[in-house]
Structures are given as C-alpha cells and as structure tokens.
C-alpha positions, -999 to +999 in steps of 0.1 A: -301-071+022-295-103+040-270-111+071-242-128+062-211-145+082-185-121+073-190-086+053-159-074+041-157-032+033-133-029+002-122-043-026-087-036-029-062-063-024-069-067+013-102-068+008-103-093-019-079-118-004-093-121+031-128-122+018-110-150-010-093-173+018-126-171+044-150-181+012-126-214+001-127-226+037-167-226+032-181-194+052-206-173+040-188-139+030-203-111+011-176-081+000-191-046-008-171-014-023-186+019-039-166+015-064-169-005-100-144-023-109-120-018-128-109+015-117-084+034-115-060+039-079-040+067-072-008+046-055+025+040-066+017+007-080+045-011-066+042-044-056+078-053-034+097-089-032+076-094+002+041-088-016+055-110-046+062-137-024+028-137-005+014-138-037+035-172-044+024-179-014-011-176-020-010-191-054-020-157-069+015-149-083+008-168-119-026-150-128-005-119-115+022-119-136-002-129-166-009-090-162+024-086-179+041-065-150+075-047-149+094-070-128+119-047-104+155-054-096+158-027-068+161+007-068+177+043-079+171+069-052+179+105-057+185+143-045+195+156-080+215+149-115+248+148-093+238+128-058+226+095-068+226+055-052+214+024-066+210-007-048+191-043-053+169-066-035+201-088-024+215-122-047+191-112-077+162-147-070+138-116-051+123-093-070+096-064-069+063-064-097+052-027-112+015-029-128-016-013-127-037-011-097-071-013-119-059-046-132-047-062-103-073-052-077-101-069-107-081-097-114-078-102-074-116-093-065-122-123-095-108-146-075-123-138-046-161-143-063-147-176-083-142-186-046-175-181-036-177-145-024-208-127-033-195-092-046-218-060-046-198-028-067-215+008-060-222-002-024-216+024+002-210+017+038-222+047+055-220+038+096-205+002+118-221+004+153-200-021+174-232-031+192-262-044+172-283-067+179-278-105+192-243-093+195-238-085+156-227-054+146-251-032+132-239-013+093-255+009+075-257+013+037-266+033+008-271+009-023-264+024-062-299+037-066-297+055-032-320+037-009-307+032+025-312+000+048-289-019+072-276-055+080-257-073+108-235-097+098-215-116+120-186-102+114-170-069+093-141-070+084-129-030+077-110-031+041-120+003+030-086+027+036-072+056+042-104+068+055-117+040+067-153+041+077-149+012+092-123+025+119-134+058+122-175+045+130-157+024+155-137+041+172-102+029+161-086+057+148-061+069+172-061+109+159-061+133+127-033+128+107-001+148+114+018+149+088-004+163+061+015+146+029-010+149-006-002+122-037-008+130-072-004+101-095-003+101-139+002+077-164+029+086-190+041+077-218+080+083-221+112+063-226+149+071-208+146+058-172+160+025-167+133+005-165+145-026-143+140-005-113+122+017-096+133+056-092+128+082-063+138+121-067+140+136-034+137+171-032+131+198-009+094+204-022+085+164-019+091+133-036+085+120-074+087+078-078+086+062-109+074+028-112+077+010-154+042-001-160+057-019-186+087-041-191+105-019-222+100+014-203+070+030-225+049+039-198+050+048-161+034+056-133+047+095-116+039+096-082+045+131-066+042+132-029+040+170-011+032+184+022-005+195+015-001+228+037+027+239+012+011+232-018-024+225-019-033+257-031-017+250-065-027+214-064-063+227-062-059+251-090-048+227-112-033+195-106-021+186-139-002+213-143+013+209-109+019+174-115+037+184-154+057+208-133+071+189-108+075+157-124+100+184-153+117+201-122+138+170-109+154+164-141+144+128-155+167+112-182+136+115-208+147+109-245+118+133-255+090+150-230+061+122-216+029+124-226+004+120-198-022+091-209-043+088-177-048+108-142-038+129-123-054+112-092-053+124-062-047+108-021-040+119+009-029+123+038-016+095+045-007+096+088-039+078+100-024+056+130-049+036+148-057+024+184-056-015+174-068-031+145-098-047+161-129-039+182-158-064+192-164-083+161-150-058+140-114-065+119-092-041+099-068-050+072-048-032+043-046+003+051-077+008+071-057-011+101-028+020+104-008+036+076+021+059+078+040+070+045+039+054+013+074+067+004+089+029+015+061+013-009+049-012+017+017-005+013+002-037-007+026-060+010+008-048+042-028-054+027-013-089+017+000-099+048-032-084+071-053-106+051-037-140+060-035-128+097-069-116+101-084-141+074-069-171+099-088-154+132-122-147+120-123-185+105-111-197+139-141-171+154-164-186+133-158-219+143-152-216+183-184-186+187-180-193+225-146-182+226-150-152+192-131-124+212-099-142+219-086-151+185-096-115+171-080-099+201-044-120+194-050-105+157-053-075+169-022-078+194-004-099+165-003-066+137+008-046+163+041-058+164+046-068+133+041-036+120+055-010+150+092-020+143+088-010+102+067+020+110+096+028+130+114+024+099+096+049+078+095+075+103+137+077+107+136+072+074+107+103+068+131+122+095+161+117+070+142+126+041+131+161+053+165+171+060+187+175+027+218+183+047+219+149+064+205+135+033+224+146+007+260+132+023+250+104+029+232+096-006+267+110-022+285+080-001+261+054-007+266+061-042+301+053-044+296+016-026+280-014-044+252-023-018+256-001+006+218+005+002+207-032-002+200-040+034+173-010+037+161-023+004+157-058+017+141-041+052+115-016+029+108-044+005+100-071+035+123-098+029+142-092+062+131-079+096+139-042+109+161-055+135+189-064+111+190-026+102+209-027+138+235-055+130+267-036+119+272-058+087+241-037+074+261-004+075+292-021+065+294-011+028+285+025+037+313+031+065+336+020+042+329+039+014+340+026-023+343+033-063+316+014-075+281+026-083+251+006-070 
C-alpha cells in the first residue's frame, strides 16, 4: 500500500467529486470504499435545483442527465387524503433530478478515475490516528482478502458517512445521535402519483417520500422515515412487510397496488452533529462533516457543495505545506456557517413536523394559496439562503390565505 498525497474514504458523491477536482489539478489522490460499485443506497434519491446546479457547475450535469432522471418541478406535501399543499421551485427555469443512487454514485466515481484517481472497491478503513509519522496521519485498513496493513498519506479526506470512521477515529463527532430516526427505502413499480414532483405523507408514525425514478411514473423510490425507539422492533422482524404496511396506510393515489422490485434498505440514525469538519490534516465532506434529517432532501447538495470547499483547501495545502493548517482550518470555519443557518432550518421544520396540531392548520392554509410554500421550497432545495425565510414577503401568500391550490 503506498503513500499517497490525498486518500479520500468513500465513494459517494462527495467522495468522488473532491477526489475528481484535486486529481485534474494534478495531485496524487487515491479513493478507497468497501463497497463495489454499483450498489445500491438506501436515500431518497433526490437530487434538488441547488445539487443540479453544482452539477452544471461542475460540468457533471450532461453525463447526469444521460441517466435518464425524473426531472422535479417542486413538491406535494401531506398529512392525509384531505390536508394537502403543493408548491414549485419558483419561475419554473430551476428544477430538482430523481434517479438512482447506484447509477449516479458509478457514473460519478468514473469520472473521478478518468481524471486520474486511483480507485480501490472492497477497501475498508478501519482506524485515522491524527498523528503519524513525519506529520501524516497514520490509517489503517483491511483489504478484500482480509489482510491488514497501514499507510500515511498526506492528507485524508473523511467521505465515508453517517458513521464516519473518519470522524469518529478522530475525534470529530460531537455526541450520539438524539433523535433516533430509522429509513427504510424500496423500489416500486406503480403508476397514480403525479410524477413531475416529489410527494411527502406526514403522519403521526413518521414520514413516506416518493421520489419518480422515472419520467412516466413507473417506478419510485418509497422512503419511510420512523423514530427507531417506536418501531424498530417491527422493522427488525420484518422490514418488508413494515415497509408494505406503511407505505398502504397513508393512502397513495395508486391505479392498482406497487410491486416492490428492489430493497428494502435500511439507514439510520441520522443526528450525527460534529465538532468541526476538520482536525490536523484530516477533512470531512458529504455527510461524514454533520448531518441532521433527511426529511428537507439536502443531503447530496451538501456532499456537492463540501466537495468544492474542501477540494479548493487541500489543493491550496498542498501547495503552500509551510502554511497546511490555515487553509483547512478556514474550511473547517467556512462549513460551519454555511450549514448552521439551514440546520436551523430542519430542526423548526422537524419541530413542526412532530406536532400534527400545529401542522395540520397550517398545511390546510397553505393549500388554499398558490405559492405559499415556494419560498421554503426555494430555502430546502438551496437556491436561496435561510435568511429570506425571515423577510415578510416569504409568508406573504400564506397570511393571506386564497382559493387556489399549489
């Protein structure tokens, strides 16, 4: 195992990307996962109009949308047959992308090695000790045919997350999660939902989205999202059934019953806030660097968006060694507040959301007023900054009520 520059943990979209961007600007970058690609993801698979346009960005968005994704329009959110709201992205030129995660994190990690990243699937990082020798850290490994060994690149950068080894070897993570929230996620087959946007049931018992996976509406990914301590008992027992269950107890517009094609897959818990996103020599990205909820579907715009930050420090650490610390420690300061104000976000919204008697009147009166829900769509799908949540004009349509649906 040899020593490179930069070895990046994970080979989901923050992985791939960083390790992408810091191999065309010539650095020696080796990526490792213990997985194989393709596989499958248990996530929403969601990508919103502030993920798509990093993606333009980035010059990714053509070989993207070659996937043949469900492009999303906005939203339908609801708390039952009767209370329902609707809202869009904002003039109709931003847009969300629904696809599967197995084909975008390959077709993502294939740029990154046509880039010049050396990629090693069924790789397992077991340990990151900050302090190694000649100032590198130190990481140990466990290859695909189980032999142990270490190397100490010059820098890691910690891609791998929920459970990060990266951040929890390290030291980063703040605590144990809090909110104990379990994901189940299936492929099915089924036509009736609208399939220009996305859909969210919220119940008492937790949350079902539904994401097209295709652009006629013939399959879809069902995300159910429960608190673990309630349910995971009956999860355990059997998950597809709980998942079939659920998924038929919040009344979906199905022509005929779904058929589920692939899953159930399982994640969780998602409340794994850390103390920084950097630590010596050591970077996290994606969700490895703090997540909260998935209920806003952030999540890949945030792997996105980590990677340009923290792809733009390490090459300026690589390239000034004598001063390394300071541009990691201004990424480190730097995703800290971009990211407190929206995780502020998620947690009033999270607050809302547990509470169906505040919820349910207010969900009633957004539907009644076109866009009254557009400015926390354009907030949640990061094309405008939490702040403008506080401007009165963003309330506007919702104060004063209305006869037309969203």
């Amino acid at each position: 195992m040899r020593n490179p520059a930069v070895l990046v943990v994970g080979g989901g979209p923050a992985g791939s990307v960083t390790a992408g961007l810091l191999s065309r600007r010539g650095h020696d970058v080796l990526l490792v996962d213990r997985s194989t690609f393709p596989r499958p993801k248990p996530c929403g698979e969601c990508l919103n109009p502030g993920a798509v346009q990093l993606l333009r960005e980035l010059g990714l968005l053509d070989a993207v949308e070659a996937l043949s994704p469900a492009r999303l329009e906005g939203w339908w959110i609801r708390t039952g047959p009767e209370v329902e709201a609707g809202g869009g992205f904002g003039d109709g030129s931003r847009y969300g992308l629904a696809l599967r995660r197995s084909d975008l994190d390959a077709t993502l990690l294939q740029w990154a090695r046509v880039g010049g990243t050396q990629v090693i699937e069924d790789f397992q990082v077991t340990r990151v000790d900050t302090e190694g020798e000649e100032n590198r850290p130190r990481v140990s490994f466990r290859d695909a045919e189980g032999r142990k060994g270490d190397c100490r690149p010059a820098y890691v950068i910690g891609a791998d997350g929920l459970r990060s080894v990266v951040a929890r070897s390290s030291g980063l993570v703040r605590r144990r999660p809090g909110t104990r929230k379990l994901s189940l996620t299936c492929h099915v087959i089924g036509e009736g939902p609208d399939p220009s946007r996305g859909h969210l049931y919220l119940t008492p018992r937790g949350v079902l989205g539904m994401a097209p996976l295709s652009s006629d509406g013939g399959c879809w990914n069902l995300s159910v999202v429960v608190d673990a301590r309630k349910e995971g008992r009956r999860i355990a027992a059997n998950p597809a059934a709980f998942h079939r269950e659920f998924g038929g107890s919040v009344g979906v517009p199905w022509v005929s019953p779904p058929k589920t094609v692939a899953g159930p897959w399982a994640s969780g818990p998602f409340d794994w806030p850390v103390r920084q996103a950097n630590r010596g020599r050591i970077v996290l990205v994606g969700d490895a660097a703090g997540y909260y909820d998935p209920l806003t579907g952030q999540g890949i715009y945030r792997a996105l968006r980590s990677a340009v930050m923290a792809e733009e420090a390490v090459d300026r650490a690589l390239r000034s060694e004598f001063d390394w610390e300071r541009h990691l420690e201004r990424y480190g300061r730097a995703w800290a507040r971009e990211t407190t104000p929206s995780r502020r976000v998620q947690h009033g919204i999270e607050y809302i959301v547990r509470r169906q008697r505040l919820l349910r009147p207010l969900l009633k009166r957004a539907g009644r007023s076109e866009g009254s829900l557009t400015g926390l769509l354009r907030v949640t799908g990061d094309l405008a900054r939490p702040r403008t949540l506080l401007r009165p004009a963003a309330w506007m349509p919702l104060v004063r009520g209305g006869t037309t649906r969203g």
